[in-house]
FILUM-106252 format. One record per residue: residue number from 1; residue in three letters; x, y, z of N, C-alpha, C, CB in turn. Coordinates in pm, whole numbers, plus 50000, padded with zeros to 5 digits. Glycine has a CB too. Layout:
REM FILUM-106252
REC   resi   resn     n_u     n_v     n_w    ca_u    ca_v    ca_w     c_u     c_v     c_w    cb_u    cb_v    cb_w
REC    NUM    ALA       X       Y       Z       X       Y       Z       X       Y       Z       X       Y       Z
...
END
This chain:
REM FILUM-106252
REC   resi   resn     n_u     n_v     n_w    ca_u    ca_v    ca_w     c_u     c_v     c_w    cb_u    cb_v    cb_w
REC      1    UNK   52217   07185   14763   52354   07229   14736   52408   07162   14611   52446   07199   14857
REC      2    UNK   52376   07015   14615   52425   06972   14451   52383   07050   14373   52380   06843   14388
REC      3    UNK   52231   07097   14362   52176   07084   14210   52192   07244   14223   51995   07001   14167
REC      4    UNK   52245   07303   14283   52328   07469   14290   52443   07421   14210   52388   07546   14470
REC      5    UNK   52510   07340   14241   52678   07292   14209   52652   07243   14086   52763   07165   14313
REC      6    UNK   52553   07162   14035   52537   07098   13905   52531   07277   13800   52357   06969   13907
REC      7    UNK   52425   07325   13865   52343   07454   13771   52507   07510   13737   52203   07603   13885
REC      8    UNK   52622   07552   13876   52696   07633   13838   52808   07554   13701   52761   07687   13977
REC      9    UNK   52803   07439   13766   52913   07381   13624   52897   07419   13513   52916   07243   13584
REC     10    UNK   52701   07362   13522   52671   07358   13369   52690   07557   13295   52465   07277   13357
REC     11    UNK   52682   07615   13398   52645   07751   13350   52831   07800   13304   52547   07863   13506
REC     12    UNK   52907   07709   13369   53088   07761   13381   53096   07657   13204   53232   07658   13597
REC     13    UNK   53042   07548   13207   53058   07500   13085   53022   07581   12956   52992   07391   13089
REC     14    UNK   52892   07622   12961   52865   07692   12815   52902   07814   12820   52724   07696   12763
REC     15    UNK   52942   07862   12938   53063   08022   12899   53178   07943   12839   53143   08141   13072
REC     16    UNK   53234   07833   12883   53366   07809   12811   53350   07744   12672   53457   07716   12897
REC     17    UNK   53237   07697   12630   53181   07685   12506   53200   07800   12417   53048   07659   12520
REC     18    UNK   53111   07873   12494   53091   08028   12415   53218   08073   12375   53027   08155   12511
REC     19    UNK   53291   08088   12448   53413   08140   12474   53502   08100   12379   53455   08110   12595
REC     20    UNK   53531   07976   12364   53582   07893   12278   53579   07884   12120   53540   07802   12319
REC     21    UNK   53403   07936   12097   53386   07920   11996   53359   08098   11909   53278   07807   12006
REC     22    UNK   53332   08189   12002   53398   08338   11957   53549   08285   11963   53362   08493   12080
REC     23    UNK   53676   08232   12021   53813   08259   11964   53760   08193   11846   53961   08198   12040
REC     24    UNK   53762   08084   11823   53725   07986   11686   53704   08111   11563   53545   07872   11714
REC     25    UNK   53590   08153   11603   53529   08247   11486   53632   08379   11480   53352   08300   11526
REC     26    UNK   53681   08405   11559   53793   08543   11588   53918   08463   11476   53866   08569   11817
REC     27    UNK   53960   08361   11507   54045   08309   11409   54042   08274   11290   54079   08239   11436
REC     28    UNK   53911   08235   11225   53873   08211   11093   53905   08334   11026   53730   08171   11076
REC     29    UNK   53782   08438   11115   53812   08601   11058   53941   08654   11004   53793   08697   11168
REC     30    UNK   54030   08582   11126   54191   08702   11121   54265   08605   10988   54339   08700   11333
REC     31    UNK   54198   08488   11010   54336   08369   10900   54224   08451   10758   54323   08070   10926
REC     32    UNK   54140   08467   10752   54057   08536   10610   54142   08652   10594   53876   08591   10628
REC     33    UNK   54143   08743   10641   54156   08875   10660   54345   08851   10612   54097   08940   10844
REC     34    UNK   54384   08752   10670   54553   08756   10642   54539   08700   10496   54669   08642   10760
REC     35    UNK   54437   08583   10474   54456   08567   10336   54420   08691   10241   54378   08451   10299
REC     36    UNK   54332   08735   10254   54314   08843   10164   54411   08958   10156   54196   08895   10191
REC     37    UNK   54473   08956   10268   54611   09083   10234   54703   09010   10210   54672   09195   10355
REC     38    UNK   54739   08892   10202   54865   08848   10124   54815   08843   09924   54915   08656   10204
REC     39    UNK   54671   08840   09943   54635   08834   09782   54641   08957   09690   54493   08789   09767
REC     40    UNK   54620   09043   09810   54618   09209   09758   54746   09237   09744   54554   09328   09861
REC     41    UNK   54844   09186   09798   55022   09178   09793   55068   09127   09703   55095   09108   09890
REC     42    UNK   55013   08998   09691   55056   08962   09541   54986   08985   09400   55068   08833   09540
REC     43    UNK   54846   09005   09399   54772   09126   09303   54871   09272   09246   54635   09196   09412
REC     44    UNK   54919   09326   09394   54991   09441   09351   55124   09404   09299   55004   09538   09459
REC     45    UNK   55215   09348   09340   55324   09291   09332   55339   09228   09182   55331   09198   09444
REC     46    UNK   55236   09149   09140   55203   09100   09034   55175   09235   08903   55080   09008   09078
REC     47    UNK   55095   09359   08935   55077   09458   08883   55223   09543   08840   54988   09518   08970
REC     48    UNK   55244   09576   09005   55375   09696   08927   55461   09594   08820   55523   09777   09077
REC     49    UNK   55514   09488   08851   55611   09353   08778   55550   09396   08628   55562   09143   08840
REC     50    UNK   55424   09346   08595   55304   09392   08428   55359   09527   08403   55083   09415   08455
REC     51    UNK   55360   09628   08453   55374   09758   08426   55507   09838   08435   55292   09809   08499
REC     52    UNK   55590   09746   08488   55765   09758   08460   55749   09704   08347   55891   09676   08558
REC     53    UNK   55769   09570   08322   55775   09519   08174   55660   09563   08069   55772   09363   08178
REC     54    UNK   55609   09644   08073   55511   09698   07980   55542   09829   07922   55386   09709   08043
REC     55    UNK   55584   09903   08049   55667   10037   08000   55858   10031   07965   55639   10154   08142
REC     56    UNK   55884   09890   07950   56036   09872   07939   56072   09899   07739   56079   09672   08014
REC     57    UNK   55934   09799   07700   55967   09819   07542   55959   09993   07464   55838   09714   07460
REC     58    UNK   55843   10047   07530   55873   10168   07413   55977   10292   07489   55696   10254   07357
REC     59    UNK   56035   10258   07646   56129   10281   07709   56238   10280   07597   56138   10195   07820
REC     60    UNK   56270   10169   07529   56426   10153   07512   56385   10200   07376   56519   09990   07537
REC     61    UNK   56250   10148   07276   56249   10223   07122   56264   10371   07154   56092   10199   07026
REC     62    UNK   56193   10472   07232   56247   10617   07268   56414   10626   07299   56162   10668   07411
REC     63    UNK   56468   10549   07385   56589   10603   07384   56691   10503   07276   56639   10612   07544
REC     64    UNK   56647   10418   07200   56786   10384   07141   56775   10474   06961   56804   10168   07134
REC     65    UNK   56644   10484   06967   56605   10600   06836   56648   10748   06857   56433   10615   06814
REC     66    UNK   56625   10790   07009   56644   10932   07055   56870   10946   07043   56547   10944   07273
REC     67    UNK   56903   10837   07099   57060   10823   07094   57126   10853   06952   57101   10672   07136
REC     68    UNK   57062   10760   06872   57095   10745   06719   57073   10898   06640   56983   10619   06647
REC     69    UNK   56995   10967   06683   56952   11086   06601   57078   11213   06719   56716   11116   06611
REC     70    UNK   57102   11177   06816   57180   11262   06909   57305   11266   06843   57191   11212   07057
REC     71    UNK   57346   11105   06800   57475   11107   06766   57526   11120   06601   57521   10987   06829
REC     72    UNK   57392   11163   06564   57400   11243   06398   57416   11081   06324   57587   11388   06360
REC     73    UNK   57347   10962   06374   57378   10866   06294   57252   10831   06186   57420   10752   06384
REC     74    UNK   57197   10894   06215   56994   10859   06079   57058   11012   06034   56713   10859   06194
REC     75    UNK   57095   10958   05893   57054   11047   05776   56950   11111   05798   57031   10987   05659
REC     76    UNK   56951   11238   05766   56836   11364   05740   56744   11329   05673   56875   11485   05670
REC     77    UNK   56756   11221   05559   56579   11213   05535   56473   11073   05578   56558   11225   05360
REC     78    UNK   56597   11028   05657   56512   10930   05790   56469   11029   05893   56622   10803   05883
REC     79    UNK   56500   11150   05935   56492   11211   06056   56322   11185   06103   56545   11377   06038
REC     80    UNK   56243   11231   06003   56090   11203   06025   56047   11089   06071   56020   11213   05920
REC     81    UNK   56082   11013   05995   56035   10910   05989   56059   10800   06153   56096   10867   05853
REC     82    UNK   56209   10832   06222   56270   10772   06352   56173   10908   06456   56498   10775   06355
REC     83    UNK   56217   11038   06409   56056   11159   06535   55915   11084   06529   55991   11377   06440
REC     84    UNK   55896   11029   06436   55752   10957   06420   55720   10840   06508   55736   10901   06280
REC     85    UNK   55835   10768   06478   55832   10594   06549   55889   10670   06728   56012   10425   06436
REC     86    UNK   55961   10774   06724   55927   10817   06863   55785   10872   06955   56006   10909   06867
REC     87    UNK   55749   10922   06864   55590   11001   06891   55514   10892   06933   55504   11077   06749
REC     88    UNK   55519   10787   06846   55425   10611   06844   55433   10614   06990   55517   10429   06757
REC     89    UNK   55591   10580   06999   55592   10523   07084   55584   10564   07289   55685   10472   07023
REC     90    UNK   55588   10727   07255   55564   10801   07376   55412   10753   07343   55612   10981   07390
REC     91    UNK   55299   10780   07262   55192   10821   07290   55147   10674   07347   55119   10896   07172
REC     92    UNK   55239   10522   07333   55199   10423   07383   55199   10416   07518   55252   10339   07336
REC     93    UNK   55333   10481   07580   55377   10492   07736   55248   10586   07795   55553   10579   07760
REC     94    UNK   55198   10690   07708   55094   10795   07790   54954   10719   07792   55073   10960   07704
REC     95    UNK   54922   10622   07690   54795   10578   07741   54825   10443   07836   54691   10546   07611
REC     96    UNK   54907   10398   07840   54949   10285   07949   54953   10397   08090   55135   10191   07905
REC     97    UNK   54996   10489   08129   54987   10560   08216   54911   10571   08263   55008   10630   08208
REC     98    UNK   54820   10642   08169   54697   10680   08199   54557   10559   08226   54677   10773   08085
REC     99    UNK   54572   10443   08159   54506   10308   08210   54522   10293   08324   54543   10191   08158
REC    100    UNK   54651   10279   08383   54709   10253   08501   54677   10375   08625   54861   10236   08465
REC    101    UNK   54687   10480   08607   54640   10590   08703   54474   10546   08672   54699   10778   08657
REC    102    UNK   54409   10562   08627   54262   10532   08585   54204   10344   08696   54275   10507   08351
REC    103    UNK   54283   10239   08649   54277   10115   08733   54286   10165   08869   54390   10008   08703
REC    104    UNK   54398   10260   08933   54423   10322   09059   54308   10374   09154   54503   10429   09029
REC    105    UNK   54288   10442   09036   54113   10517   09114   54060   10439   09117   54004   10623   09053
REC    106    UNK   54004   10330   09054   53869   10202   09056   53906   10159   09179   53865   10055   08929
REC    107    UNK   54042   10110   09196   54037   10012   09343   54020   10074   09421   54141   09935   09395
REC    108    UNK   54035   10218   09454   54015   10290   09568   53910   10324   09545   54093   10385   09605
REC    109    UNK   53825   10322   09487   53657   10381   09493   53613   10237   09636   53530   10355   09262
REC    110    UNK   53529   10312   09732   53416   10236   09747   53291   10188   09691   53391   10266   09810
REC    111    UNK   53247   10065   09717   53121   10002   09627   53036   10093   09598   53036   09894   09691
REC    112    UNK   52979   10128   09454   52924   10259   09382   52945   10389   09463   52765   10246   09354
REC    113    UNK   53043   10451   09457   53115   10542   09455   53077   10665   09325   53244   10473   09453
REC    114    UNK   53071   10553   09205   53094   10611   09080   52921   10699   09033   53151   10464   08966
REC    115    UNK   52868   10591   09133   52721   10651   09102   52674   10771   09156   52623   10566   09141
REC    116    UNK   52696   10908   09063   52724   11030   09131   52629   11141   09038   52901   11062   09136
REC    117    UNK   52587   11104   08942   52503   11191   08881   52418   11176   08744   52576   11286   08870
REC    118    UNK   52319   11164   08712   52236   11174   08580   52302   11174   08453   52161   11292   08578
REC    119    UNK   52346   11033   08402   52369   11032   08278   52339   10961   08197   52449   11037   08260
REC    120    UNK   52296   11027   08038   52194   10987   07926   52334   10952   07822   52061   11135   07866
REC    121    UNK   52279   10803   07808   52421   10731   07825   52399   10681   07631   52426   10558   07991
REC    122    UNK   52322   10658   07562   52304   10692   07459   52398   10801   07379   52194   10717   07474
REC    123    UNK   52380   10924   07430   52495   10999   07407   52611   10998   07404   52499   11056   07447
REC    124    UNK   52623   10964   07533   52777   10897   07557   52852   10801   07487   52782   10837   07666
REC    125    UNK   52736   10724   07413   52780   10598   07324   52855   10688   07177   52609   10480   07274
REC    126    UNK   52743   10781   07180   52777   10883   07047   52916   10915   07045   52697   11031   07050
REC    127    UNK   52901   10970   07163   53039   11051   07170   53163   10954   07177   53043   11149   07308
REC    128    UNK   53170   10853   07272   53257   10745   07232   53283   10695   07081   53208   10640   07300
REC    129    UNK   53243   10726   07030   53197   10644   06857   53275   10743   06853   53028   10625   06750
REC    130    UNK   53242   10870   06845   53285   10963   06747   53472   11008   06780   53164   11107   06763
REC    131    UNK   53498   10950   06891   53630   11006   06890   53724   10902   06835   53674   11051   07029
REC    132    UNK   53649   10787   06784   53724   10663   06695   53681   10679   06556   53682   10500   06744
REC    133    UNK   53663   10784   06527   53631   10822   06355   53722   10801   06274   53603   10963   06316
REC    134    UNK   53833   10861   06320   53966   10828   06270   54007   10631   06220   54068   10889   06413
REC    135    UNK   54030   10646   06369   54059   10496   06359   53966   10402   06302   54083   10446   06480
REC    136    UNK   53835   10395   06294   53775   10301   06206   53751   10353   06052   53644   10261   06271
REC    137    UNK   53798   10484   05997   53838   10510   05881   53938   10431   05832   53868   10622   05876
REC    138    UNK   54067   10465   05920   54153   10383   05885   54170   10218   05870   54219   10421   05948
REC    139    UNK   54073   10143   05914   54034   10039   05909   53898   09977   05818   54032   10030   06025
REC    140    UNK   53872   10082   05740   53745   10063   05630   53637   10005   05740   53780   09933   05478
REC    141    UNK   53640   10035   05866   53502   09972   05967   53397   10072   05973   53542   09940   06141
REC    142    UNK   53295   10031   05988   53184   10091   05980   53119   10053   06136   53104   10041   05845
REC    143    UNK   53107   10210   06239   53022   10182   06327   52928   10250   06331   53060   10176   06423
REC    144    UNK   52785   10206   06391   52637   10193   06407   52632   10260   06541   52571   10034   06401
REC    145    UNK   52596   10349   06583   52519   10373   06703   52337   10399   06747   52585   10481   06734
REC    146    UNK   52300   10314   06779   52113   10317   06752   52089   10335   06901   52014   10142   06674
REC    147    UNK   51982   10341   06925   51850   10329   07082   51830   10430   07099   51880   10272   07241
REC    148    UNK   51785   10479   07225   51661   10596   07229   51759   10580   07379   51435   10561   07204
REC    149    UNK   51781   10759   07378   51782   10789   07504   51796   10745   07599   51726   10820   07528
REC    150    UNK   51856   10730   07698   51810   10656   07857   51910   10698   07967   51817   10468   07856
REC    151    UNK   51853   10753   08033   51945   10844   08164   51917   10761   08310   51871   11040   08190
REC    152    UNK   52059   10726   08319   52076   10622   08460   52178   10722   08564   52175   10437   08411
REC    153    UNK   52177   10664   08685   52305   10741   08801   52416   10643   08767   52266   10736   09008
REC    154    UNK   52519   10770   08726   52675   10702   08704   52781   10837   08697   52685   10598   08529
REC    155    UNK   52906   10787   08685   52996   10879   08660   52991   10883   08456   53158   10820   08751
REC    156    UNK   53003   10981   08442   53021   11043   08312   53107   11012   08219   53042   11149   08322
REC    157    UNK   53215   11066   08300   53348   11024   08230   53427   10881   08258   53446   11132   08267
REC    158    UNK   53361   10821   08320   53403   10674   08323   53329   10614   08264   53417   10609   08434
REC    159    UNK   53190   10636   08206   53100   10609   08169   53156   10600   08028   52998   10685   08211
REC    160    UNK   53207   10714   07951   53240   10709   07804   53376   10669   07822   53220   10848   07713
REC    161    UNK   53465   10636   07943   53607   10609   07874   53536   10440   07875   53795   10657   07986
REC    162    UNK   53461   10341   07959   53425   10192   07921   53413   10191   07776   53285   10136   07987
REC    163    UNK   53312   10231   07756   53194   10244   07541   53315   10282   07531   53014   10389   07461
REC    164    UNK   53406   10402   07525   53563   10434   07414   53645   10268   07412   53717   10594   07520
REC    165    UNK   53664   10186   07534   53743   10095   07537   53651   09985   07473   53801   10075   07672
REC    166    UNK   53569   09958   07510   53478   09847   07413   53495   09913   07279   53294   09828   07455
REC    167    UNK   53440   09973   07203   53444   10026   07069   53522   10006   07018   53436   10126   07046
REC    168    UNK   53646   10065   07076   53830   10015   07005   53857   09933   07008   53955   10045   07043
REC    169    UNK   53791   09809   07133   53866   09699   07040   53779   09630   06974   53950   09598   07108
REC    170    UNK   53663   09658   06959   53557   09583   06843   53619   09648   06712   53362   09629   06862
REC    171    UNK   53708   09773   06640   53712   09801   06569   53876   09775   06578   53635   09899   06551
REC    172    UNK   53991   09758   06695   54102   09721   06634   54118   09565   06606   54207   09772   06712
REC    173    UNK   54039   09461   06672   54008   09336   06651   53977   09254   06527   53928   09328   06714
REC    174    UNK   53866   09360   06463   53753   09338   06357   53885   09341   06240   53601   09482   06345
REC    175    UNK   53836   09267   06109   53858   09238   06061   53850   09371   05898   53810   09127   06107
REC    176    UNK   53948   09432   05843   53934   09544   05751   53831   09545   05694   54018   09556   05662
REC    177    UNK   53719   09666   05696   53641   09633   05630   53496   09576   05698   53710   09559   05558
REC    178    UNK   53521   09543   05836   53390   09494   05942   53352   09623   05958   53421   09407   06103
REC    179    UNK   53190   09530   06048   53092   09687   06126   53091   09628   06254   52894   09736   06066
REC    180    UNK   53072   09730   06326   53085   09719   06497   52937   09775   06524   53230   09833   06584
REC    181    UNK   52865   09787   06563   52750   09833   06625   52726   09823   06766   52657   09777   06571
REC    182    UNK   52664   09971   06775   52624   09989   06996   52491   09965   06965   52645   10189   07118
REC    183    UNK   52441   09938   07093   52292   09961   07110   52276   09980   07256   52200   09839   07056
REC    184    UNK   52194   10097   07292   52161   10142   07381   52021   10098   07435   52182   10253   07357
REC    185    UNK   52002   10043   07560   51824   10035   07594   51849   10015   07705   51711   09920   07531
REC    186    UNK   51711   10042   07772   51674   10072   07872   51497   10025   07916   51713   10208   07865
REC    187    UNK   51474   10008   08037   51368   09952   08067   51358   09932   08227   51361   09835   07989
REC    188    UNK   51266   09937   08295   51197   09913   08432   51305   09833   08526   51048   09820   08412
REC    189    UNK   51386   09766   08411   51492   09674   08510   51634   09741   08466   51492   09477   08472
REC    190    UNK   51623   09843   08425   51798   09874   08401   51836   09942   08257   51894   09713   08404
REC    191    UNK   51955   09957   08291   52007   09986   08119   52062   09837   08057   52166   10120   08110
REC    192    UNK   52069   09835   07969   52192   09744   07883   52262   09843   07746   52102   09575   07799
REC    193    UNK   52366   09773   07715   52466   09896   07608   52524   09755   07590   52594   10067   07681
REC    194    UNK   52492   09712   07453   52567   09629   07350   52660   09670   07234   52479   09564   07292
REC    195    UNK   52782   09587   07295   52882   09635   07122   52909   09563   07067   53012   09695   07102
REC    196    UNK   52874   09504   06990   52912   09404   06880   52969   09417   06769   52831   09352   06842
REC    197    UNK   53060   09339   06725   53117   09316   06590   53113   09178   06482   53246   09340   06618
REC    198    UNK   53169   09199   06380   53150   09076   06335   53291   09032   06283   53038   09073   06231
REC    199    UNK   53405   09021   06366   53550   09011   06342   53556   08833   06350   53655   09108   06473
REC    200    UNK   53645   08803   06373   53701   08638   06407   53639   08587   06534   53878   08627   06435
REC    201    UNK   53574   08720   06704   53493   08609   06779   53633   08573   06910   53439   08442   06644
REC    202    UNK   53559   08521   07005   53640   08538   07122   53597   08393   07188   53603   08685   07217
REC    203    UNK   53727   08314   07133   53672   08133   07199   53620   08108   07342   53810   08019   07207
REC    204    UNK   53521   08048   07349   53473   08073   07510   53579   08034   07584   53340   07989   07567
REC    205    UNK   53678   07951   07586   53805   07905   07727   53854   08038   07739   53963   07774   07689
REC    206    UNK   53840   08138   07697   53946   08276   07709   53845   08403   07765   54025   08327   07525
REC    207    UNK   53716   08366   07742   53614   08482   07778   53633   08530   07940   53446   08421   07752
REC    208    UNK   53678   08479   08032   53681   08529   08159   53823   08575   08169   53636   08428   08267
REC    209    UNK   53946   08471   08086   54095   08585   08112   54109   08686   08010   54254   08505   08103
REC    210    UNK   53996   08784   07921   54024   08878   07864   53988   09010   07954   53967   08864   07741
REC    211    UNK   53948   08997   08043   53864   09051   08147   53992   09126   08259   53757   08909   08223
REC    212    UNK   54147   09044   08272   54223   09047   08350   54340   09147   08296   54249   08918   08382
REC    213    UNK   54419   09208   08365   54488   09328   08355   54602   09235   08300   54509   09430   08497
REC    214    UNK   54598   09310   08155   54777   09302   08088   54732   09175   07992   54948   09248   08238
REC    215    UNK   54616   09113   08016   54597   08976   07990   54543   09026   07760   54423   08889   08148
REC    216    UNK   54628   08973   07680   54649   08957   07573   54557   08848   07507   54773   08942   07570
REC    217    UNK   54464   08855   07400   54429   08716   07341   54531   08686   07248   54289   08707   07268
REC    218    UNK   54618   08761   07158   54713   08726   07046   54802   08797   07118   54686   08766   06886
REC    219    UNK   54882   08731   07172   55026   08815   07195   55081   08864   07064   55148   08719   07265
REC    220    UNK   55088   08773   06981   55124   08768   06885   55107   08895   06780   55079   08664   06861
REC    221    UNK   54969   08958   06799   54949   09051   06748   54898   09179   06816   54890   09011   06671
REC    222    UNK   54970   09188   06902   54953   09329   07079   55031   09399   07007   55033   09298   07288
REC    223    UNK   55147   09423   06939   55175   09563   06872   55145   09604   06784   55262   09594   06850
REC    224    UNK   55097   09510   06677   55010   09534   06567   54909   09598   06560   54975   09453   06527
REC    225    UNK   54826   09550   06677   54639   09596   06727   54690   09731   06835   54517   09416   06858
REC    226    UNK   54783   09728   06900   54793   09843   06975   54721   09784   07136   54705   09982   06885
REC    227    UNK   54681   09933   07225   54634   09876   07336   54732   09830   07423   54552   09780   07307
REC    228    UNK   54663   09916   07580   54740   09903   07691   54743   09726   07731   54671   10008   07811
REC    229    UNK   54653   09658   07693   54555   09522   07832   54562   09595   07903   54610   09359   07907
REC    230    UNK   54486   09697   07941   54396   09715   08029   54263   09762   08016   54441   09775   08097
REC    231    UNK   54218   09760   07906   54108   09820   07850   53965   09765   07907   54122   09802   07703
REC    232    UNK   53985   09611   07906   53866   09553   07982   53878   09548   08094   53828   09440   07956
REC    233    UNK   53983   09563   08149   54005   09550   08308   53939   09647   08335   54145   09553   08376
REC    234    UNK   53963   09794   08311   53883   09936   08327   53726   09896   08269   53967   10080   08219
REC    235    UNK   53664   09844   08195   53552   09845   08147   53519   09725   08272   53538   09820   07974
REC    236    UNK   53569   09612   08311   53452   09560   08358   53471   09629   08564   53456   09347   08314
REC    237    UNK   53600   09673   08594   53597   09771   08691   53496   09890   08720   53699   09818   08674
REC    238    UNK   53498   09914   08622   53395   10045   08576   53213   10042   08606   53413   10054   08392
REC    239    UNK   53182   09873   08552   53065   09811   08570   53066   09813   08669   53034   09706   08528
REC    240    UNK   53178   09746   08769   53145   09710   08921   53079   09828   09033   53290   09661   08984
REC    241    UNK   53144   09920   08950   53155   10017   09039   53017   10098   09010   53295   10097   09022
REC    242    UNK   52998   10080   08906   52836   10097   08890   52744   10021   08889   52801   10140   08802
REC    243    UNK   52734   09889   08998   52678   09846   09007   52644   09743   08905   52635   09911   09042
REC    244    UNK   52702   09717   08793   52627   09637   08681   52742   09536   08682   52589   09722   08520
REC    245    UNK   52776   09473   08542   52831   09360   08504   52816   09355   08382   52790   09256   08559
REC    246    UNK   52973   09305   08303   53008   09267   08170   53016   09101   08165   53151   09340   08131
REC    247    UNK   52981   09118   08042   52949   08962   08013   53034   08994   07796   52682   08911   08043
REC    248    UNK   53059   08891   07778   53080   08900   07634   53032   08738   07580   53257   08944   07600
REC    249    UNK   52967   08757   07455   52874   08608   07362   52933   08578   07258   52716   08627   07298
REC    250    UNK   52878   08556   07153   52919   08540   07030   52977   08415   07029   53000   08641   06986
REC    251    UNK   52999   08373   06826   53021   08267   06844   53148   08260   06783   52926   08190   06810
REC    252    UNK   53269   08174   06815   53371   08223   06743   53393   08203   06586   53471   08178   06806
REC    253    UNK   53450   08296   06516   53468   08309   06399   53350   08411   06335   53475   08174   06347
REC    254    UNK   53246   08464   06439   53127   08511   06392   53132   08613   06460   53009   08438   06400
REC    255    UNK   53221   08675   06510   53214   08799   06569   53208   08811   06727   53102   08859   06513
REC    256    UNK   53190   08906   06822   53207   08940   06954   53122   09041   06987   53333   08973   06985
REC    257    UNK   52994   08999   07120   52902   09075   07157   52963   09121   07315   52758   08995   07144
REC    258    UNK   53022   09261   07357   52991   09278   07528   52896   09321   07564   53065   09354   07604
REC    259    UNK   52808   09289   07644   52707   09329   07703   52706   09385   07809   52644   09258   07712
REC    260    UNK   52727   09540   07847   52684   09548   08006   52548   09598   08037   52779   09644   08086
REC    261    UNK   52518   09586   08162   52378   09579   08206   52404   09606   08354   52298   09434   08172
REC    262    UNK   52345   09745   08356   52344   09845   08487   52188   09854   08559   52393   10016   08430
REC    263    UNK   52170   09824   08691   52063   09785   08727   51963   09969   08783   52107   09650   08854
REC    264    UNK   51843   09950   08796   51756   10106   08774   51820   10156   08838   51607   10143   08811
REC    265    UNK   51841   10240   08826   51888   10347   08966   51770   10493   08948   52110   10421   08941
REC    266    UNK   51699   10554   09071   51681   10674   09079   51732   10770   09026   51686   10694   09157
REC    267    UNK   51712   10850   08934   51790   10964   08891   51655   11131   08965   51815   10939   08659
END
């Protein structure tokens, strides 16, 4: 009868062990789970706050230019010239929009989501290049697009808006008169797509907060250079979601390499 009475203790003990130590683990889980939605609260919270004050400045240049021309106060042969600095400044609010609806979709994608169909991403580099013809005219820059072919699983059009956002700012960064160069390759372990320039260079203490939404290296010169900050946020979002990862090298004063590198996928 004891060693019945001993067996049952010991057997009432390690259920209350057990027991004890699922709540234990039930509570780690829920205190994780609460931390991570108070971070996603203040992530967002932190976001719309960036994107009120982001759309507040060409907010008030549209309406205190749009007022002035209402109330017949710009002379007629300023009129162009104040419709112009309005145009600027809508077309700044529409690509901040559109960054921002674009960031929207990334967070709601599930993990490769994006990886949805056969694309020969070489091309894509092309075509990214080519819709900044303009703009690196206007900047005496010269860009390079080289490599051979190489068709990986990805989304398309997220695919060329990353290469459009790397490109622009290797060429609004760069220095009048720089070259920016892509390079496309591919191999048994993946793609890689390099853009490099040879502008002023990106000091390593800043290489991981250029990466962050709204996040500026020259405040100083964000209306000058143009650009939502969000350009890398979407480019290295973009990686995630395809599975790969941005990295940026170089040495400063010698220019700025991003590297992403997307791992094989089946096509």
């Amino acid at each position: 009868a004891r060693t019945q009475d001993r067996d049952a203790l010991r057997i009432c003990g390690e259920l209350i062990t057990a027991n004890l130590y699922r709540m234990e683990k039930g509570q780690r889980t829920l205190r994780a789970q609460n931390e991570e939605l108070a971070r996603a609260e203040s992530l967002r919270r932190d976001f719309s706050a960036n994107v009120s004050h982001e759309m507040k400045t060409p907010l008030q240049v549209i309406s205190g230019y749009a007022e002035l021309m209402e109330n017949g106060l710009v002379p007629p042969e300023d009129v162009p010239r104040f419709a112009g600095l309005i145009h600027q400044e809508s077309q700044a609010m529409r690509a901040l929009i559109d960054d921002v609806l674009t960031l929207s979709r990334l967070d709601e994608l599930p993990p490769d989501a994006a990886v949805i169909a056969s694309v020969e991403v070489l091309g894509v580099a092309q075509r990214a290049a080519g819709r900044l013809t303009k703009l690196a005219d206007e900047r005496a820059i010269s860009v390079q697009v080289k490599g051979a072919p190489v068709t990986m699983m990805g989304n398309e059009g997220l695919m060329e808006q990353m290469l459009h956002n790397l490109i622009e700012n290797a060429i609004r960064y760069n220095d009048e008169g720089g070259h920016v160069w892509v390079e496309v390759d591919g191999s048994s372990e993946g793609v890689t797509v390099r853009v490099a320039d040879d502008g002023p260079g990106i000091p390593e203490a800043k290489r991981e907060k250029i990466f962050e939404r709204f996040y500026r290296l020259e405040k100083s010169r964000s209306k000058e250079t143009g650009g939502t900050g969000l350009g890398l946020a979407i480019v290295k979002h973009g990686a995630q979601r395809h599975g790969g990862t941005i990295e940026v090298g170089g040495k400063e004063g010698e220019g700025a390499t991003f590297t992403l590198r997307f791992p094989a996928t089946a096509d």
